[in-house]
C-alpha positions in Angstrom: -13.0 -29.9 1.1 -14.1 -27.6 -1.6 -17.6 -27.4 -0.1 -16.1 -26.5 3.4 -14.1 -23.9 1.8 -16.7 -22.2 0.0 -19.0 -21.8 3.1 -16.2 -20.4 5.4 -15.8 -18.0 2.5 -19.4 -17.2 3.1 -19.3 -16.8 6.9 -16.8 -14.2 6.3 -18.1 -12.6 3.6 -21.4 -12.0 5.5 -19.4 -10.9 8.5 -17.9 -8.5 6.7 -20.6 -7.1 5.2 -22.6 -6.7 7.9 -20.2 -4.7 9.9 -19.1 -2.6 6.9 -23.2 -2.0 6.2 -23.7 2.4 7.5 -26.3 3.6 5.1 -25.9 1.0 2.2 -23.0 -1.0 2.0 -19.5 0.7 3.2 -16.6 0.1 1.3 -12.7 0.2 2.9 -9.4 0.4 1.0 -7.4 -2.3 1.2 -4.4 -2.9 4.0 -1.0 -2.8 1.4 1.3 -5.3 2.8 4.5 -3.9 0.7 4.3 0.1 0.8 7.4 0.3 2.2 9.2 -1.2 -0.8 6.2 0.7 -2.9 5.4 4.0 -1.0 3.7 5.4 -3.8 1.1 3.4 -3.0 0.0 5.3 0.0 1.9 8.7 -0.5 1.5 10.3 -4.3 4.6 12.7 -3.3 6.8 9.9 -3.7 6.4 9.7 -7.3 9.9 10.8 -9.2 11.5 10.8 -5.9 14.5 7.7 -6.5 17.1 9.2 -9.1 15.7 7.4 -11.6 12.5 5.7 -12.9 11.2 2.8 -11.0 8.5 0.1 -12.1 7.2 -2.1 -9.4 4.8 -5.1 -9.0 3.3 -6.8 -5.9 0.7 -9.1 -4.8 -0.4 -11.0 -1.2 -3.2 -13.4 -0.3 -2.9 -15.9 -3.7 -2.1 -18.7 -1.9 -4.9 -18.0 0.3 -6.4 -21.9 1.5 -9.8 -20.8 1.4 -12.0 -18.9 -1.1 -12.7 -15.3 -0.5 -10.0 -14.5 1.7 -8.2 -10.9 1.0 -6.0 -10.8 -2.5 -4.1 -7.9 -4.2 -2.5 -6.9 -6.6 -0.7 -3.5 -7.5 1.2 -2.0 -10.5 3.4 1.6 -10.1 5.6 3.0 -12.5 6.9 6.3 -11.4 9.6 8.3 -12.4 11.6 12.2 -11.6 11.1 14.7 -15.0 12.5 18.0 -15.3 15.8 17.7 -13.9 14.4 15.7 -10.7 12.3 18.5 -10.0 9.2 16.9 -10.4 7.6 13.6 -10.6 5.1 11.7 -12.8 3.4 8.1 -11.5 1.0 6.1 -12.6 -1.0 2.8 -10.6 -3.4 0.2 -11.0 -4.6 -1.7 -7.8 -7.1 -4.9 -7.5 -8.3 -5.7 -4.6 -10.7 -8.9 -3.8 -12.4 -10.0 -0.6 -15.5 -12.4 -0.5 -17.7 -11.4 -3.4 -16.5 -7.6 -3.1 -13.8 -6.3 -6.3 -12.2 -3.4 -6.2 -10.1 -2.1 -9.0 -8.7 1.3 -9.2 -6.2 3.5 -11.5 -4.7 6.9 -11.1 -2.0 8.9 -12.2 0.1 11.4 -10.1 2.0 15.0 -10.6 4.7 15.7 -7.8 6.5 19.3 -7.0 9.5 19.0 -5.0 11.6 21.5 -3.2 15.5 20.2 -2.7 17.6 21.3 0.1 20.8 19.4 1.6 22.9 19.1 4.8 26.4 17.6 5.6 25.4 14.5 7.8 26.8 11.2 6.7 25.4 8.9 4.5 26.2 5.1 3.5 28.6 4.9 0.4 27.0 2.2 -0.8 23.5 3.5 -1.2 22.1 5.9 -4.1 22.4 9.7 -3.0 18.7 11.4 -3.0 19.0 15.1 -1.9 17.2 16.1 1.2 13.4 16.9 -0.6 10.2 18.3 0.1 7.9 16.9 -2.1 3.9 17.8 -2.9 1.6 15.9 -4.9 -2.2 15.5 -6.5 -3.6 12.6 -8.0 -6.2 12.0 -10.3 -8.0 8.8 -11.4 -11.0 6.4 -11.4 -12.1 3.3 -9.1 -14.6 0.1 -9.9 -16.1 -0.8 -6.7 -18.3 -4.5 -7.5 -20.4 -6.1 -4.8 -21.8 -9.7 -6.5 -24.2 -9.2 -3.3 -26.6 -11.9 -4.7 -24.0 -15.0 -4.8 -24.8 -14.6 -1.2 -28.6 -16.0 -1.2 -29.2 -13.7 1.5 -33.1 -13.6 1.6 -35.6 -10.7 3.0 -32.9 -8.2 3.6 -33.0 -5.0 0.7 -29.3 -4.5 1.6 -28.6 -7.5 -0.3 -31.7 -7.5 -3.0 -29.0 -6.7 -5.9 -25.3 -6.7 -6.9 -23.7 -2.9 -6.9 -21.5 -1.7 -9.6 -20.2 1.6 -8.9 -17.8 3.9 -11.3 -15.5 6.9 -8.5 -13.7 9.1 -9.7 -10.8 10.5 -7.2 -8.9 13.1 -6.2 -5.9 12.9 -3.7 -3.0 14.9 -2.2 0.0 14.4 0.0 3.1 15.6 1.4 6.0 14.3 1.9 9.3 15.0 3.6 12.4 13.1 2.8 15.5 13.9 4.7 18.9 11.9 4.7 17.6 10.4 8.4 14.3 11.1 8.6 11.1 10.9 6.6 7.7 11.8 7.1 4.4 11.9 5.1 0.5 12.4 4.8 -1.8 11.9 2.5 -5.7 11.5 1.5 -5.9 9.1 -1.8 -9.4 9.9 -2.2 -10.7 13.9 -1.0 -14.1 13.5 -2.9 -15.6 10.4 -1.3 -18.6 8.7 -3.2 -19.8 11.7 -4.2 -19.7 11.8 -7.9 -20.0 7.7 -7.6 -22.5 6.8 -9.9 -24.3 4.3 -7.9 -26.5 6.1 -5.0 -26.0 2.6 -2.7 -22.4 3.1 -2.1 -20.9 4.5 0.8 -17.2 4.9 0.5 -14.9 5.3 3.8 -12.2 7.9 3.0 -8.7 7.0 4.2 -5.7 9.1 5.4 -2.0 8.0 5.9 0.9 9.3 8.5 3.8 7.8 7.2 7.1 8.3 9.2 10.2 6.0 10.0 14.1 7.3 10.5 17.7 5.6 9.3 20.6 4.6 11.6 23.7 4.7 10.1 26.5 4.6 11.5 30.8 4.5 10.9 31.2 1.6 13.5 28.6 -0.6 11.3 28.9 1.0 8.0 27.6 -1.5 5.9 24.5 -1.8 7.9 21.3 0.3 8.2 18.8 -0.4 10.6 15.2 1.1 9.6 12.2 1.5 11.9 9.0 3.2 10.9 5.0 3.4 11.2 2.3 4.0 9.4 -1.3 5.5 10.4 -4.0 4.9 8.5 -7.4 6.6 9.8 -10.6 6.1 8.1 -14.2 6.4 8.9 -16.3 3.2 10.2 -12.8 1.4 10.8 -10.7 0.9 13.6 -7.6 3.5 13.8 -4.3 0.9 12.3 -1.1 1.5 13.4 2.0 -0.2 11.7 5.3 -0.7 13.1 8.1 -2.2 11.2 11.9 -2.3 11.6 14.1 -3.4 8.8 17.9 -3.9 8.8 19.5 -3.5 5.5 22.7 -4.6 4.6 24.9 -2.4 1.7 21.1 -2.7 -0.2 22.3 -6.5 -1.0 20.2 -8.2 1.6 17.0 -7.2 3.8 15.3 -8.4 6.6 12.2 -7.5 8.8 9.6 -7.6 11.0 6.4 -5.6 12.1 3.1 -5.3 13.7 -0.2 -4.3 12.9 -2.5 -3.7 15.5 -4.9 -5.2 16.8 -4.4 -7.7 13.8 -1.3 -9.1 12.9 1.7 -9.7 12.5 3.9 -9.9 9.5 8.0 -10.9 8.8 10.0 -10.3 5.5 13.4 -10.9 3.5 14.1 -10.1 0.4 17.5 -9.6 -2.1 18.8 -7.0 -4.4 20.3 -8.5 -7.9 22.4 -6.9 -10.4 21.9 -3.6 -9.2 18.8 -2.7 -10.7 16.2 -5.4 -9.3 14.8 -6.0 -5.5 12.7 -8.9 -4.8 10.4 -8.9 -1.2 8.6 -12.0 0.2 6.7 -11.0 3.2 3.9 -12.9 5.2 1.3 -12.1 7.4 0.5 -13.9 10.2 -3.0 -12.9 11.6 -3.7 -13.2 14.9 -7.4 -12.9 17.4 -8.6 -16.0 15.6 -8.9 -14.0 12.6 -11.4 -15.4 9.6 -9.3 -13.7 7.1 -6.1 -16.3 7.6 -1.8 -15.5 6.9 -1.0 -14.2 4.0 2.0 -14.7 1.1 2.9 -11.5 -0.6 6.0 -10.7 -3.4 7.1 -7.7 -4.1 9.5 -6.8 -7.2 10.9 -3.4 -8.1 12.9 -2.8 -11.0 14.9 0.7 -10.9 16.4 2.3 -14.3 19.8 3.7 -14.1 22.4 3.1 -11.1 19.7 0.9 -9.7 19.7 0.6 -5.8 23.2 1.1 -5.1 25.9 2.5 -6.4 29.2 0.9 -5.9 
């Protein structure tokens, strides 16, 4: 079994690699399973936007049944400064596939602008202020390709292992109104071009983040919660997300979504004594996808009035 394991970890290893290879060997972000229980993980401008500080963990794909299939695992802590008019995060992301590790850390300043209006909002959920918020993010990936563990002969693509150092540079934007919300960022505006290994070729990702919340008198308690996310990025396929979450007074959630061309994933997930949320959600892959379903978790733990305010 082990044996069987390990070579279907090769076949899509190799797969992988060879239609990620455009001038030296390409390298994609990772898919986040959880960013909307963790958008600071694809939009910096969400930093400091909760009324309090916020720590959150998450992970996917360790339960994987074969070796070399996606894993992650992500760390935010993020909180609002000055009077909630501006926000300081920090991250740190590991992301494995085949014999390719990626590990990144960065840290994020937000500005925000607050404005308000007089629509309705649910009495049981935490007031934010109607905010326009703008961020830049600094920090520094590890890109490693163990290229050799392959035994890949006669082909200089895969002659040595690569161990690049990035440094990055992102921005974003992001509107948050009591409804409505809408966002877009680049993670990483400098590419591979202060990487310090010559052989990578990094693809440069950008997000469109939007999604809207019914709310209404006849169903007070409830909260139903579509959204989407775009993610665009050179030498990949354009991904669209759609997801729609029903929320009940922040006690209980569940979900479901799509990801196209790819897969599709269900949730549930509990909020307990105020301050903690707890996410499962899996991924269920479809077009006879290599890469297999996927567990994931995702915890938050919010300072202060927590997720509700009763």
């Amino acid at each position: 079994m082990r044996h069987y394991s390990t070579s279907i970890a090769l076949v899509v290893t190799v797969l992988m690699l060879l239609m990620g290879h455009v001038d030296g060997m390409a390298q994609q972000t990772p898919s986040f399973g959880e960013y909307n229980y963790n958008p600071y993980l694809i939009n910096g401008a969400y930093a400091g936007l909760a009324p309090s500080a916020e720590i959150t963990l998450g992970h996917s794909g360790f339960f994987n049944s074969f070796e070399g299939s996606p894993r992650s695992f992500a760390m935010t802590l993020h909180s609002p400064i000055a009077r909630n008019k501006m926000g300081l995060g920090v991250g740190f992301v590991r992301d494995e596939i085949g014999v390719t590790t990626t590990t990144s850390g960065f840290a994020t300043y937000a500005y925000k602008i607050f404005f308000d209006t007089k629509n309705d909002r649910p009495y049981w959920q935490v007031y934010t202020p109607n905010t326009l918020s703008f961020a830049i993010s600094a920090g520094l990936s590890q890109y490693q390709d163990n290229l050799l563990e392959l035994g890949i002969m006669g082909d200089p693509n895969f002659a040595q292992n690569i161990n690049a150092s990035v440094p990055t540079i992102g921005a974003s934007i992001l509107l948050n109104l009591q409804d409505l919300f809408v966002g877009i960022s680049a993670p990483n505006l400098l590419g591979d071009a202060l990487a310090t290994d010559n052989n990578i070729d990094l693809s440069l990702p950008y997000y469109g983040y939007l999604g809207y919340r019914f709310y209404t008198d006849q169903f007070e308690e409830l909260m139903i919660k579509p959204n989407a996310l775009v993610k665009m990025e050179n030498g990949a396929p354009l991904q669209i997300d759609f997801n729609l979450a029903l929320s009940f007074k922040n006690r209980f959630e569940v979900g479901a979504g799509y990801r196209s061309n790819a897969s599709f994933n269900i949730l549930g997930g509990v909020y307990l004594l105020k301050n903690i949320r707890a996410i499962y959600h899996y991924n269920l892959a479809t077009n006879n996808s290599p890469l297999g379903n996927t567990h994931g978790l995702v915890i938050s733990y919010r300072f202060g009035e927590g997720f509700y305010g009763d």
